[in-house]
N, C-alpha and C positions, 0 to 999 in steps of 0.2 A: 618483582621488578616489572615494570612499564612496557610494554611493547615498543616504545621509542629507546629507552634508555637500553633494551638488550639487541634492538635491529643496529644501535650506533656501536654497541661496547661488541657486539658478534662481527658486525665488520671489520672494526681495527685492531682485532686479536685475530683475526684471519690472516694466514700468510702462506701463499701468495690469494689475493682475491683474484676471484675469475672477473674479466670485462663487465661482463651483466651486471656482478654485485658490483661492480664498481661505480659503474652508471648511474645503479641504482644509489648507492649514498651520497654519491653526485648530489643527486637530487634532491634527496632527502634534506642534504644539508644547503641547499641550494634556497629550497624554499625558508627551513630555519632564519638563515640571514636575512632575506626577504620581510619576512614577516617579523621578528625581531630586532632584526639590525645589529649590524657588527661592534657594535658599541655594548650592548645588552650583556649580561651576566651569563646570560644562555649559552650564547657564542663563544664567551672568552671558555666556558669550561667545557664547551667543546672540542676548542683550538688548542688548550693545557692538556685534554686527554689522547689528540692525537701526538703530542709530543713524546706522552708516556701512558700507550694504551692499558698497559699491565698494571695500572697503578689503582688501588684498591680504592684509596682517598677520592682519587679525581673522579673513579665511576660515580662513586658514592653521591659526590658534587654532582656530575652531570644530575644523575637524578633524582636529586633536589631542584636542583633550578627548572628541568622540565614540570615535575609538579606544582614549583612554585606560580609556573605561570599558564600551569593548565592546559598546557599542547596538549593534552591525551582527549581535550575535550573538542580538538580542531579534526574532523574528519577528513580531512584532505591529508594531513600531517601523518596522522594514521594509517590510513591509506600507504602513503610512500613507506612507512614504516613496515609494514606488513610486505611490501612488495620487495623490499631489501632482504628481507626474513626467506621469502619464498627466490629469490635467486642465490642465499648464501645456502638452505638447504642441500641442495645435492652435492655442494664440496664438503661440506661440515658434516654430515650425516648428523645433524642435531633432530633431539624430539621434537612432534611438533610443541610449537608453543601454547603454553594455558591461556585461551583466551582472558582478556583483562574484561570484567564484567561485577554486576554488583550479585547482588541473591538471585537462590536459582529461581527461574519463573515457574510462577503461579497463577495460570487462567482457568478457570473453572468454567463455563459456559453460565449461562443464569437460568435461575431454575424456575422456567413461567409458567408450570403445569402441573401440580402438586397430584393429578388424576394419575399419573405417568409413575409415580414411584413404588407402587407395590406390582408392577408388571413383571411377569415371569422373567422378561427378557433382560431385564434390569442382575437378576443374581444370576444368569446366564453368562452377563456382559464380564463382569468383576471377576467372576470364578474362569471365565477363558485369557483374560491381558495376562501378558506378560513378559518381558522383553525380548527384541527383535518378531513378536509374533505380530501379526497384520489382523484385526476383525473388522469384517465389513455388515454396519447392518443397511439391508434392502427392505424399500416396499416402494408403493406408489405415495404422491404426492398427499399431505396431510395425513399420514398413517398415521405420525409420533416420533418420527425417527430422530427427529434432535431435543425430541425433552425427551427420550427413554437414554438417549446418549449423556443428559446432561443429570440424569437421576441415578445415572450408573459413575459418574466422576464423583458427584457429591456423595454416594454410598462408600466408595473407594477413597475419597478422602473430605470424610465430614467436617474436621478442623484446619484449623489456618495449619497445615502440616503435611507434608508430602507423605503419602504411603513409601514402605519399605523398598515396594520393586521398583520404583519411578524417583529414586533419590536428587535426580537430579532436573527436577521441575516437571511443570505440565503445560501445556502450552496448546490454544486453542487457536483456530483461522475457520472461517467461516465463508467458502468460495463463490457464496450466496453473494457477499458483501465484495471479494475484491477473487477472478475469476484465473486469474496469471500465476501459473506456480512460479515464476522468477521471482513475483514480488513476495508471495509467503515464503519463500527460500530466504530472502532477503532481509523478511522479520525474525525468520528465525535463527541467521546465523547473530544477526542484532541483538537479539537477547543472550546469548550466549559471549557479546563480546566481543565478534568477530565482524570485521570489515568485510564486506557485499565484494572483493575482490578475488581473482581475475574474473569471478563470478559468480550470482550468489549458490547457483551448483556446488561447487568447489568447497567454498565457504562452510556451508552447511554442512558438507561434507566434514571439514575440519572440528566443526563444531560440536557433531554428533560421535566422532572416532571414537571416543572413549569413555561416553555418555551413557543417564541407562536414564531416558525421559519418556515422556507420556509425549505422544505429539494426538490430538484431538481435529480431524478433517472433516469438515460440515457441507454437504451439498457438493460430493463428488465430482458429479456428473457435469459440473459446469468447470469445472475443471482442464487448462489447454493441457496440462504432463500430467498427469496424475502418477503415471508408472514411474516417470522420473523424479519425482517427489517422494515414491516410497522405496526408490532405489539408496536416496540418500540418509534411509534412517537410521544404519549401524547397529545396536544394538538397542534401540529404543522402542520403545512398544508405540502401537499406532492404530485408532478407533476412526473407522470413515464409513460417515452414512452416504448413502446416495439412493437414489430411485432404482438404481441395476449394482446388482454387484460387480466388482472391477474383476477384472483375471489376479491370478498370482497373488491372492489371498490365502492364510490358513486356514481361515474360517469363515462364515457366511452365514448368516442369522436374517431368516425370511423375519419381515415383524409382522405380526396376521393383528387384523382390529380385534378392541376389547369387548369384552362378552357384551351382550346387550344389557346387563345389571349397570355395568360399568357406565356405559352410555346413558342409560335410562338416569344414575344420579349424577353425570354431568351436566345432562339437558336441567335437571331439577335444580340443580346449585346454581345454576346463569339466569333459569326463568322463572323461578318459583313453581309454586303447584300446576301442575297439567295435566289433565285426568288420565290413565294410564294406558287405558286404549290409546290414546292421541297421541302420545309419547313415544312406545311404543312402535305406532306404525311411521312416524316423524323421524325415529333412529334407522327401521328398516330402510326406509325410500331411503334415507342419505349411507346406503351402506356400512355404517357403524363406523362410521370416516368419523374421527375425530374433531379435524379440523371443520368439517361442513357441520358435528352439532352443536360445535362453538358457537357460528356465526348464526347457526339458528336460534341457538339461545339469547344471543347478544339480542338478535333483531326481534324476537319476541318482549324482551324488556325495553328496548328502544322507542319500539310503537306501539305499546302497551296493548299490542292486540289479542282476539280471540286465539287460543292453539287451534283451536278448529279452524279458523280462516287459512293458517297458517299450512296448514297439515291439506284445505283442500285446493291450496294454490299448489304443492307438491305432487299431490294426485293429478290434475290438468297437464303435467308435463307430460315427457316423457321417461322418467325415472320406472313409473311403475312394472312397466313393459320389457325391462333390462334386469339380467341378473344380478345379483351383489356385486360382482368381481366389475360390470359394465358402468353401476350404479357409482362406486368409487371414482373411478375415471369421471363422470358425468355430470356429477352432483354439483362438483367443485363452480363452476362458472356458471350456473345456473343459481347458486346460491347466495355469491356475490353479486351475479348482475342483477337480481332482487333489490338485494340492499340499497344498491345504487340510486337505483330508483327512488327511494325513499329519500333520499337526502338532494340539497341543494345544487344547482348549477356549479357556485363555487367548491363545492365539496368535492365533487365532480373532477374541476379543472386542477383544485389541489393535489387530490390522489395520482391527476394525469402527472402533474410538475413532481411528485415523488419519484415515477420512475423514470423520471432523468437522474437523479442524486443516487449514490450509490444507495444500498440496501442499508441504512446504518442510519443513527439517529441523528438527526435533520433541526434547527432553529427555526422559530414558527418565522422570521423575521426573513429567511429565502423566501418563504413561500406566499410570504405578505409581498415582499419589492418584486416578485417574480408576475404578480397578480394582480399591481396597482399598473392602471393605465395612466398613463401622458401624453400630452397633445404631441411631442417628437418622440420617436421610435429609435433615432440616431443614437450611436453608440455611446459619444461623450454623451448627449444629452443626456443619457443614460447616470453614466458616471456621476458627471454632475450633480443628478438626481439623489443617488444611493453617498452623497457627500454633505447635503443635506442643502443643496443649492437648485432644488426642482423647481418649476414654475409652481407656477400656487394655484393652475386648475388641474385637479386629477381624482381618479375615480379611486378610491381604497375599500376593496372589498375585505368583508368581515368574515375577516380570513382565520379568526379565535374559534369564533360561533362553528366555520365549514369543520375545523380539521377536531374540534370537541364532536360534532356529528358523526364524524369517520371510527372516533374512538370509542363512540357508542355502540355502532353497530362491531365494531370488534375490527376493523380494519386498516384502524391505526394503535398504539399504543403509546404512550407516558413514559420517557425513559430518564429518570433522572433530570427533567427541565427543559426536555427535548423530546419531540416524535418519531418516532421512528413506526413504517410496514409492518403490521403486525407476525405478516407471515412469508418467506421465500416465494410461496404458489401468488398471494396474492400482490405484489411487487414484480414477478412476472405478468399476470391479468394485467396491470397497470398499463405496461410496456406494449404488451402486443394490443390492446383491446381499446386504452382510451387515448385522445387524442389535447394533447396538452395546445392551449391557446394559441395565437400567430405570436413570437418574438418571444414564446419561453427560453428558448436553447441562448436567443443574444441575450434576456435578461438576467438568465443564470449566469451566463458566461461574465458581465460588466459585474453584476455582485460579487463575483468571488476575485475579480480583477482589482477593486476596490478597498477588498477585505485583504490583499495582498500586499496594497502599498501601503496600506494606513499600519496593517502587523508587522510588517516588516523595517518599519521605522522604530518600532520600540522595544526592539533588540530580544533578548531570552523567551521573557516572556509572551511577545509577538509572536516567536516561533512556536509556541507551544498554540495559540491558538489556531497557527495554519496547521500544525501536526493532527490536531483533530478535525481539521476540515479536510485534510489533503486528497482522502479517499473521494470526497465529493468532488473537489474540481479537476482532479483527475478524470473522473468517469465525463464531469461538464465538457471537458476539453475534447473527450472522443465523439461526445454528439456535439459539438460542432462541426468536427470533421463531416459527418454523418447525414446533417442536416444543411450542409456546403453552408455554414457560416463561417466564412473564411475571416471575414474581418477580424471576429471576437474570437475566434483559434487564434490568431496571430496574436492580436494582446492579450488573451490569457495567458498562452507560454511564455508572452515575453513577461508578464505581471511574478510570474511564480519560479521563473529559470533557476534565479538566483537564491530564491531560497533554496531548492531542490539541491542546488551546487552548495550553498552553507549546510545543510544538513547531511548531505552524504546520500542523499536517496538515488544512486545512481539507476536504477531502472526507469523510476519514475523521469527521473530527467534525461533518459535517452528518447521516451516516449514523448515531453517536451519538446524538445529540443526536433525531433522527425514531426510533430505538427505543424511547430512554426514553420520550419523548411518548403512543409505541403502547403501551406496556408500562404507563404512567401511567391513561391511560384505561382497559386492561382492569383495572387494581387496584383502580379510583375512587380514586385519591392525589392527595392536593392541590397535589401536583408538577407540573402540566400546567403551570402558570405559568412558571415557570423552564425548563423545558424550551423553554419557545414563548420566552422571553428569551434564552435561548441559542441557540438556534440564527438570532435574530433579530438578536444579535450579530457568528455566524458572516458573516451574509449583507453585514452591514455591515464584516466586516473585509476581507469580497472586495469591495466598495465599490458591491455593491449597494443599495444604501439603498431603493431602492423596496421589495424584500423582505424589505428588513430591518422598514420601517414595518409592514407588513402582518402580520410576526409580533410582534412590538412591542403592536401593536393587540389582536390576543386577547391576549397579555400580561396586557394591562391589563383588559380584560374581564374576563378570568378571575379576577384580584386584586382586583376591584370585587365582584364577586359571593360571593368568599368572603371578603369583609371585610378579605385582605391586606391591610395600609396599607401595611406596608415594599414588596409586590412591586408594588402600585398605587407609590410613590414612586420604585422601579425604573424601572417603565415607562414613566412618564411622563420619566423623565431620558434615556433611550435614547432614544425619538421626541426629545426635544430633539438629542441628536448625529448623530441621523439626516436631522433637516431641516437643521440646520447644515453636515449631509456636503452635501447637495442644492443652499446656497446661500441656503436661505430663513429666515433671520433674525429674522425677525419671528416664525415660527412658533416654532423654535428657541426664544426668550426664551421664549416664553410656558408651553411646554410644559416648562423649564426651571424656571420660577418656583414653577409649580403642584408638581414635583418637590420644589422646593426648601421649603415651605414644611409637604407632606408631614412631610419628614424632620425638620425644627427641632418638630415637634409629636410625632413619637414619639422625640426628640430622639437622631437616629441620629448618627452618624461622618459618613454621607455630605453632609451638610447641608453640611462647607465644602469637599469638591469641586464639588458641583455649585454652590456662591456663585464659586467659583473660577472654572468653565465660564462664568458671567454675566457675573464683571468681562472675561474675556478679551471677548466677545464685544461686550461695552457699551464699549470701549476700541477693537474692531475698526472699529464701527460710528461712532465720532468721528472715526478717521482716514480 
């Protein structure tokens, strides 16, 4: 059964319902009509089954016709459905409910390091998992730590097939790429089926109760809860690398660099032959750091230089004069800022515009419109530009040529049709070390503003291209904050709100929705209202209502003061659905009424939904 068709048939086989749940199917059914309309097949066999809740037939009907019309695929619908589920709970003592979800998930990590699989620490990893236990593996930056993590998932399950102990998926987040345990919370109650409500805490919680999964954490240490993310695991096993190991681990696997053989045939397999002296003293100086004789071998084949050149530019540092343990720490940005060197201005300013984008793979077509100049820097103009209505002088740099240069020296890589950092360490270098052009943060910000109205017009499959961008213009939207570009903060979130709202990503659209608000008051824009109504919305879809009121409340403040009638007529109708979520009915009418009476004077549309929300409630309250 559906989580709509058993949150409808568990409340009117309930007797007596508590206030809460009542509210809550209020609502539930509130939106139904809304969105279907009282004429709809939906309706009528909802209206047939509250006549005869017991009736086998009529459930049956209900949900048929929810399927038939695909509400399970409406997050907001869900949402209420869930939220009826959790206020009928504590009078019904029912179990929780099986989240509605498809196969269990399966994320593997990808396997970029073939060097990495006969590692000691690899049949260490396998032979210690096992449900509810915790393994953390540590070491410093480019040791190995997530291809010895991701040679140890593919040993543990080599075929398209879950291992025995982990029957109920595996599931990978990498905090390298998105750094918020609410939003990996969020993904993970998601895959499991579960609505991101009252919160994805909670959620996940739900999700994991009775679970026995593999959860895979990448890059710890960037991490804002880490503890409260492995608080929520239940009985699931859970593998997190990081640079330090976390407290409250079972176990803790130092990863020490591989022998110097190991080094010595990776340097050989990137650069070809180099005589063994040279090799040799070229793995010692980079402390048998992995990732530093990656990039040294990348940059030997790049510039087709002598290994001796190579090997007496290392000697002139200061590597030689530090121990191993200092030489690891060291090597790293002196390795790449080498590189750097080597390549192109553009090359340069590309890698800079990477580390605005989150860590994840990137359209070479960002960082082309990020890096074409125009005679106006103006926002629209901007727009205009990325719409394919630019003026006809502008400078387009050969932005193929820069970001192939990056991939040579090993700094970018090829993922499937897309680029993506080759490494965590070096996507932070980016960030703190280079300095991205004047007007990257507005040009990123008008690109994805862009790619927002144009995908969002062409319905499923539009969303699916923002669901793979999302990570990017979410991280875009924080440096604007960052970079006080308030303008393009303001049309970003207002470009992407509403997808946020159609998809259910309610974190991400809390975190919208509080930009635009900051980005509102630095413009003095009469927008603060709506923003405070949205995000006051948000808090009521996660069925906070108390948060919800309180942003509700300036709402309305705000719309009294600048004479809004429509966004005062607004407010005052949300505080109505918000006390109604709460139970308190009496307040609800009231704040309803005044809504209502609003809207018949600027004689708005909304005048007979909210007469709508009245009759239900004036109907609720005689029975």
């Amino acid at each position: 059964m559906d989580i709509i068709s058993k949150a409808i048939i568990t409340a009117l086989t309930t007797d007596p319902l508590n206030p809460e749940a009542a509210a809550a199917y209020q609502n539930l059914k509130s939106l139904l009509r809304k969105k279907y309309g009282v004429e709809s097949d939906l309706f009528d066999a909802l209206e047939q089954l509250e006549k005869k809740s017991d009736s086998a037939g009529r459930q049956a009907t209900l949900g048929e016709e929810i399927l038939g019309v695909r509400a399970g695929l409406d997050p907001t619908i869900k949402a209420l459905a869930q939220n009826l589920l959790n206020k009928l709970q504590p009078e019904t003592e029912a179990q929780p409910v099986a989240p509605v979800g498809g196969p269990a998930p399966f994320q593997r990590p990808a396997r970029a390091n073939r060097f990495m699989d006969n590692r000691p620490e690899v049949a260490q990893i396998v032979a210690a998992l096992k449900p509810g236990h915790v393994i953390s593996l540590c070491g410093p930056a480019g040791i190995g730590k997530s291809e010895i993590a991701a040679a140890a998932i593919w040993q543990l399950a080599p075929r398209n097939a879950l291992p025995d102990l982990f029957p109920d998926g595996i599931i990978y987040h990498s905090f390298h790429r998105q750094p918020r345990a609410d939003i990996a919370l969020e993904e993970i109650a998601r895959l499991f089926g579960e609505d991101p409500i009252p919160s994805p805490y909670e959620a996940t919680q739900r999700a994991l109760a009775s679970r026995k999964a593999l959860l895979v954490f990448d890059g710890a240490e960037q991490c804002d809860d880490l503890s409260g993310i492995l608080a929520m695991r239940g009985n699931s096993g859970v593998l997190v690398t990081g640079r330090t190991c976390p407290e409250g681990v079972e176990e803790q696997i130092e990863i020490q660099p591989p022998s110097a053989e190991e080094c010595l045939r990776m340097l050989a397999e990137l650069a070809g032959r180099v005589p063994p002296r040279t090799a040799e003293r070229i793995c010692e100086l980079l402390g048998y750091l992995p990732l530093a004789v990656q990039l040294a071998g990348k940059h030997l084949t790049a510039q087709n230089i002598n290994p001796n050149d190579y090997l007496a530019w290392l000697e002139s540092t200061s590597l030689p004069g530090l121990s191993p343990e200092e030489r690891q720490q060291e090597c790293l940005p002196l390795v790449i800022d080498n590189s750097l060197k080597q390549v192109s201005e553009t090359a340069q300013q590309a890698l800079a515009v990477s580390g605005l984008l989150a860590s994840m793979p990137f359209d070479q077509d960002v960082i082309s419109k990020t890096l074409t100049i125009q005679p106006s820097h103006g926002l629209f103009a901007a727009i205009r530009g990325l719409f394919g209505q630019q003026p006809a002088r502008q400078q387009t740099p050969q932005v193929r040529m820069a970001l192939r240069e990056l991939g040579n020296f090993g700094l970018l890589w090829w993922v499937d049709g897309r680029y993506q950092v080759s490494h965590p360490y070096i996507y932070g270098y980016a960030q703190a070390n280079l300095t991205p052009p004047p007007k990257s943060v507005r040009r990123l910000a008008t690109y994805f503003m862009a790619l927002a109205w144009e995908q969002s017009a062409l319905g499923v499959s539009g969303d699916q291209v923002l669901d793979i961008n999302r990570p990017h213009f979410m991280k875009v939207m924080v440096e604007c904050v960052t970079w006080k570009e308030w303008e393009a903060a303001h049309g970003l979130a207002a470009a992407v709100e509403d997808y946020l709202d159609r998809q259910g990503y309610l974190a991400d659209r809390v975190t919208a929705n509080e930009v635009g608000l900051i980005a509102a008051w630095q413009l003095g824009r009469p927008s603060e209202g709506a923003w405070l109504g949205n995000l006051g919305d948000t808090y009521r879809t996660m069925g906070h209502a108390k948060w919800a009121i309180e942003h509700f409340e300036k709402a309305l403040a705000t719309a009294r003061q600048s004479g809004d009638r429509h966004g005062e007529g607004n407010s005052l109708g949300n505080l109505g659905l918000a006390y109604r979520d709460l139970g308190q009915i009496d307040q609800a009418v009231d704040y309803l009424r005044k809504s209502h009476t609003i809207f018949e004077e600027i004689r708005s549309p909304s005048a007979g939904l909210v007469k709508d929300w009245l009759i239900e409630l004036e109907e609720w309250e005689e029975n």
